[in-house]
ZAMARGU-4260 file (C-alpha; in steps of 0.2 Angstrom, whole numbers, plus 5000, padded with zeros to 4 digits):
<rodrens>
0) 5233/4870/5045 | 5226/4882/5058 | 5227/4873/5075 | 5218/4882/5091 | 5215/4879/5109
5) 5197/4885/5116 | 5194/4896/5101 | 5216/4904/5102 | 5226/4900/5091 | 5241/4889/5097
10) 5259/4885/5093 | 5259/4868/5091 | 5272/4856/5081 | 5266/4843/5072 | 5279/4830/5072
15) 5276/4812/5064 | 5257/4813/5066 | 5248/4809/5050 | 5228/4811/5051 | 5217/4820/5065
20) 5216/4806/5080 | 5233/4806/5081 | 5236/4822/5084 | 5223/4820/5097 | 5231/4808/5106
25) 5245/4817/5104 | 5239/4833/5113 | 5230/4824/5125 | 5246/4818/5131 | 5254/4833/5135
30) 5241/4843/5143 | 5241/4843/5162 | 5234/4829/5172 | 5217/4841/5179 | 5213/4843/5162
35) 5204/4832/5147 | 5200/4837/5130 | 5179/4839/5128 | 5178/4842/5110 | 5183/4844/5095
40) 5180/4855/5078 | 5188/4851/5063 | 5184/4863/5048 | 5166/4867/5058 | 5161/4850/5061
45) 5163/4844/5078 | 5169/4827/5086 | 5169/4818/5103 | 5186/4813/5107 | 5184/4795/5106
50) 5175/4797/5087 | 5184/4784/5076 | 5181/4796/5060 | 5195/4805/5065 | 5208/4792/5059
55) 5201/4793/5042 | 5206/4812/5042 | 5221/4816/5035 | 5232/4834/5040 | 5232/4839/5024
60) 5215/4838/5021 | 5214/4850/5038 | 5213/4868/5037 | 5206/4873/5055 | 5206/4864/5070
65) 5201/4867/5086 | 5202/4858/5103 | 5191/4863/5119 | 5199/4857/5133 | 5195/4862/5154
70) 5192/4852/5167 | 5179/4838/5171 | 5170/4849/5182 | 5171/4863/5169 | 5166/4851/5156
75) 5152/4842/5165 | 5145/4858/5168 | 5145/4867/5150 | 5139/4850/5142 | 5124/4850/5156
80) 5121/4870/5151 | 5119/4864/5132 | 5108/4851/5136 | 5097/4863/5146 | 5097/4872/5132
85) 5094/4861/5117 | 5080/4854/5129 | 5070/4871/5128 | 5074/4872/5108 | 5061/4858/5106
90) 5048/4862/5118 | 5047/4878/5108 | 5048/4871/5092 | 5034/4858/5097 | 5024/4870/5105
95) 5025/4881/5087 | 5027/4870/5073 | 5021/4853/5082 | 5030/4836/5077 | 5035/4842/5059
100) 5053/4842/5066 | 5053/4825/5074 | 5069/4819/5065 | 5079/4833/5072 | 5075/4828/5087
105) 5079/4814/5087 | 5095/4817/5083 | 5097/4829/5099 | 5092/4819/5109 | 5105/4807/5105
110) 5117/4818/5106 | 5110/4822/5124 | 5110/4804/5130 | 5130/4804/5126 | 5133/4820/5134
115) 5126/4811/5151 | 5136/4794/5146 | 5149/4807/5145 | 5145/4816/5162 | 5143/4801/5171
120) 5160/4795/5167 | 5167/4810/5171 | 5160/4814/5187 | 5167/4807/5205 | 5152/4794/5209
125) 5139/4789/5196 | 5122/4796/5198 | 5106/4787/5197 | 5098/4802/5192 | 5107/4803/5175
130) 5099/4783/5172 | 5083/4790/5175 | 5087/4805/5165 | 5095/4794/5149 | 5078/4780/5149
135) 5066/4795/5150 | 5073/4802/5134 | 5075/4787/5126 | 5053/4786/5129 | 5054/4802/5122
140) 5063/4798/5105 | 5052/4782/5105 | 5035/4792/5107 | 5042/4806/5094 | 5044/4793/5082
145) 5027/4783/5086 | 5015/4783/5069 | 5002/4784/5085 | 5009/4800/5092 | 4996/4813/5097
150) 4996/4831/5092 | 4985/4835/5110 | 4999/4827/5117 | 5010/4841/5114 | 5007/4850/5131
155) 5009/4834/5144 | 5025/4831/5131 | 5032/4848/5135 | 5029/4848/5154 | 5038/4832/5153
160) 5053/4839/5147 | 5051/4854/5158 | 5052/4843/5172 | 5068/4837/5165 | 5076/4851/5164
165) 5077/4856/5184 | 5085/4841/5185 | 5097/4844/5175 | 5100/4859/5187 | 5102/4846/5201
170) 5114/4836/5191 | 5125/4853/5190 | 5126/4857/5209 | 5129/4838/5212 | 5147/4838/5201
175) 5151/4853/5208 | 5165/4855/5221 | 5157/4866/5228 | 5139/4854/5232 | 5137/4855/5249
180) 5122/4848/5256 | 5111/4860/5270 | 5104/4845/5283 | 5089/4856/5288 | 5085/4859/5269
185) 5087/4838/5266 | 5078/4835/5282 | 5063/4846/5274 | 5065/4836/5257 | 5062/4822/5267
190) 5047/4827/5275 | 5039/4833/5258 | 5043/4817/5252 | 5035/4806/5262 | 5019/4818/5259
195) 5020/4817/5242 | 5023/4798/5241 | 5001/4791/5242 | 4997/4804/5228 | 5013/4798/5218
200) 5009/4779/5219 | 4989/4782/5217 | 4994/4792/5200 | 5003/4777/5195 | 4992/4763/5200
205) 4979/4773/5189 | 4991/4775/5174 | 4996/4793/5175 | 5013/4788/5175 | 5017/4805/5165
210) 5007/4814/5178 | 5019/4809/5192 | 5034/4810/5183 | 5042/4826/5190 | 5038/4819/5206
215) 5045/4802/5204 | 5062/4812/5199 | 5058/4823/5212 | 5059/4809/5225 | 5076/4799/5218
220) 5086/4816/5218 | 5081/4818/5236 | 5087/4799/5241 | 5102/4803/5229 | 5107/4816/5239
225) 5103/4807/5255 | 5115/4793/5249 | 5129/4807/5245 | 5125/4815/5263 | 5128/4799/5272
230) 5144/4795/5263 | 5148/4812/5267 | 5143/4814/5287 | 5146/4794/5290 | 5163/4802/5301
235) 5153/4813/5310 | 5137/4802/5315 | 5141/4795/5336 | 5148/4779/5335 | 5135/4771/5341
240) 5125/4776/5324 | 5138/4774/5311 | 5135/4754/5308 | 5116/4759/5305 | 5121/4772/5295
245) 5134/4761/5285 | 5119/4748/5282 | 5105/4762/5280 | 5118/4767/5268 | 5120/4752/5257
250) 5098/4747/5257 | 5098/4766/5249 | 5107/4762/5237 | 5098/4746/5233 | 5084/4754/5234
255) 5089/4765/5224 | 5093/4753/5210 | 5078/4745/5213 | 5068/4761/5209 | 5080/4765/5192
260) 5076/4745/5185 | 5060/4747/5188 | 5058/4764/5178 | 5069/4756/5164 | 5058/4741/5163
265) 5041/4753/5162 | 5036/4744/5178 | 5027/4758/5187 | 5015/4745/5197 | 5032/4739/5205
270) 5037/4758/5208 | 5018/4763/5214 | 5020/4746/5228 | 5038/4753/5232 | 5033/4771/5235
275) 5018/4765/5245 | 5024/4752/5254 | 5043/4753/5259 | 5049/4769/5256 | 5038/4779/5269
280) 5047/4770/5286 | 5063/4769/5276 | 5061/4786/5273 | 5059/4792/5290 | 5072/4780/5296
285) 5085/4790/5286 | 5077/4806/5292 | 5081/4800/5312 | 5100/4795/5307 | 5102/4811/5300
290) 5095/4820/5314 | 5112/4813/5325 | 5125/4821/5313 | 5131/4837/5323 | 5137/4850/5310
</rodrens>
């Protein structure tokens, strides 16, 4: 058996281990603390590390196999890239051959929505974004595989999945180490926002909730990164401002939740009376606490 790290072959001494997920386990055991074990490929098919196929793989039955390890960030980041990728792969393929591939489709996107399980897990703080991310694909799958679906549906399909796909940019920079986030430019955010919120929840009270679905992404990855900027900042803010800022910080989250189980549910009359109603003064609120953070 060929054994291999990253694509290199590797020295590694098989001791008492008798079929593929022990030798997992047993590799994951001696790799440094930083670092976790992504995939794997076994005679060019590939496994998570958690697949419980790999038990029922017996070493002899092996001839190659290959580990990709990094670290999470490493990790997060190339599964994202994929994802970006595969993404693209069907809004071509619709756009050229329609929904005559729907089954493989369906299949990546499965593959997609465990890659953000997988992220999520991974990552420092859990993201709201990646819930909104995972239900949206799921609609998509389900429409994909509706008897109803509509081939002039195609292009609103397509810029739906476009849409996703800056988001899965956002995703990147936010499990970066190196996200830092620029006030002035969330300060702006905030501003276009508030702008933005009257046409969102007229498109929704109308029922063209695919029309403001960029938007509506749009909107929680900017209260995301409000939510990270306070919990980043909270230590700057005057003291004077930093129990507001603690309780500004916990109704954003709430709200925040409240948004995400509204989405999941399909209840985009809840999300139009949110948009219009609450999150205008909440919004400029935040704006004003953030305003008193000297950088």
């Amino acid at each position: 058996m060929q054994f291999k790290i990253n694509g290199e072959p590797a020295d590694v001494v098989i001791e008492n281990e008798k079929n593929a997920l022990e030798v997992i386990r047993s590799f994951q055991g001696i790799l440094e603390k930083n670092l976790i074990i992504s995939t794997i490929e076994i005679d060019k098919k590939f496994y998570s590390p958690q697949n419980p196929d790999l038990i029922n793989i017996p070493l002899e039955s092996i001839d190659e196999i290959n580990i990709e390890v990094g670290t999470q960030e490493e990790i997060a980041a190339s599964l994202l890239h994929e994802s970006k990728g595969m993404l693209s792969n069907i809004i071509n393929d619709l756009k050229k051959n329609g929904f005559s591939h729907t089954p493989q489709y369906s299949e990546i996107i499965d593959w997609i929505i465990e890659t953000l399980k997988s992220v999520n897990s991974i990552t420092a703080f859990h993201l709201n974004e990646i819930k909104i991310l995972t239900t949206t694909l799921h609609q998509i799958k389900a429409y994909l595989n509706d008897s109803e679906r509509e081939e002039a549906k195609i292009p609103s399909l397509c810029n739906i999945i476009e849409n996703m796909i800056q988001f899965f940019d956002s995703l990147q920079l936010k499990i970066s180490n190196q996200f830092k986030i620029d006030r002035n430019d969330l300060l702006q955010a905030l501003d276009n926002c508030r702008t933005e919120l009257p046409e969102i929840s007229e498109s929704l009270q109308v029922g063209k909730d695919r029309e403001a679905f960029g938007k509506i992404h749009t909107v929680i990855n900017v209260l995301e990164t409000c939510s990270i900027y306070f919990r980043q900042n909270h230590s700057e803010m005057p003291a004077d401002y930093q129990d507001e800022a603690e309780q500004s910080y916990q109704e954003l989250n709430s709200l925040l939740t409240d948004i995400v189980v509204a989405f999941e549910r399909g209840d985009f009359v809840l999300i139009a009376d949110l948009f219009e109603y609450e999150l205008p003064d909440k919004l400029e609120s935040y704006k004003n606490l953030i305003e008193q953070i000297d950088e």
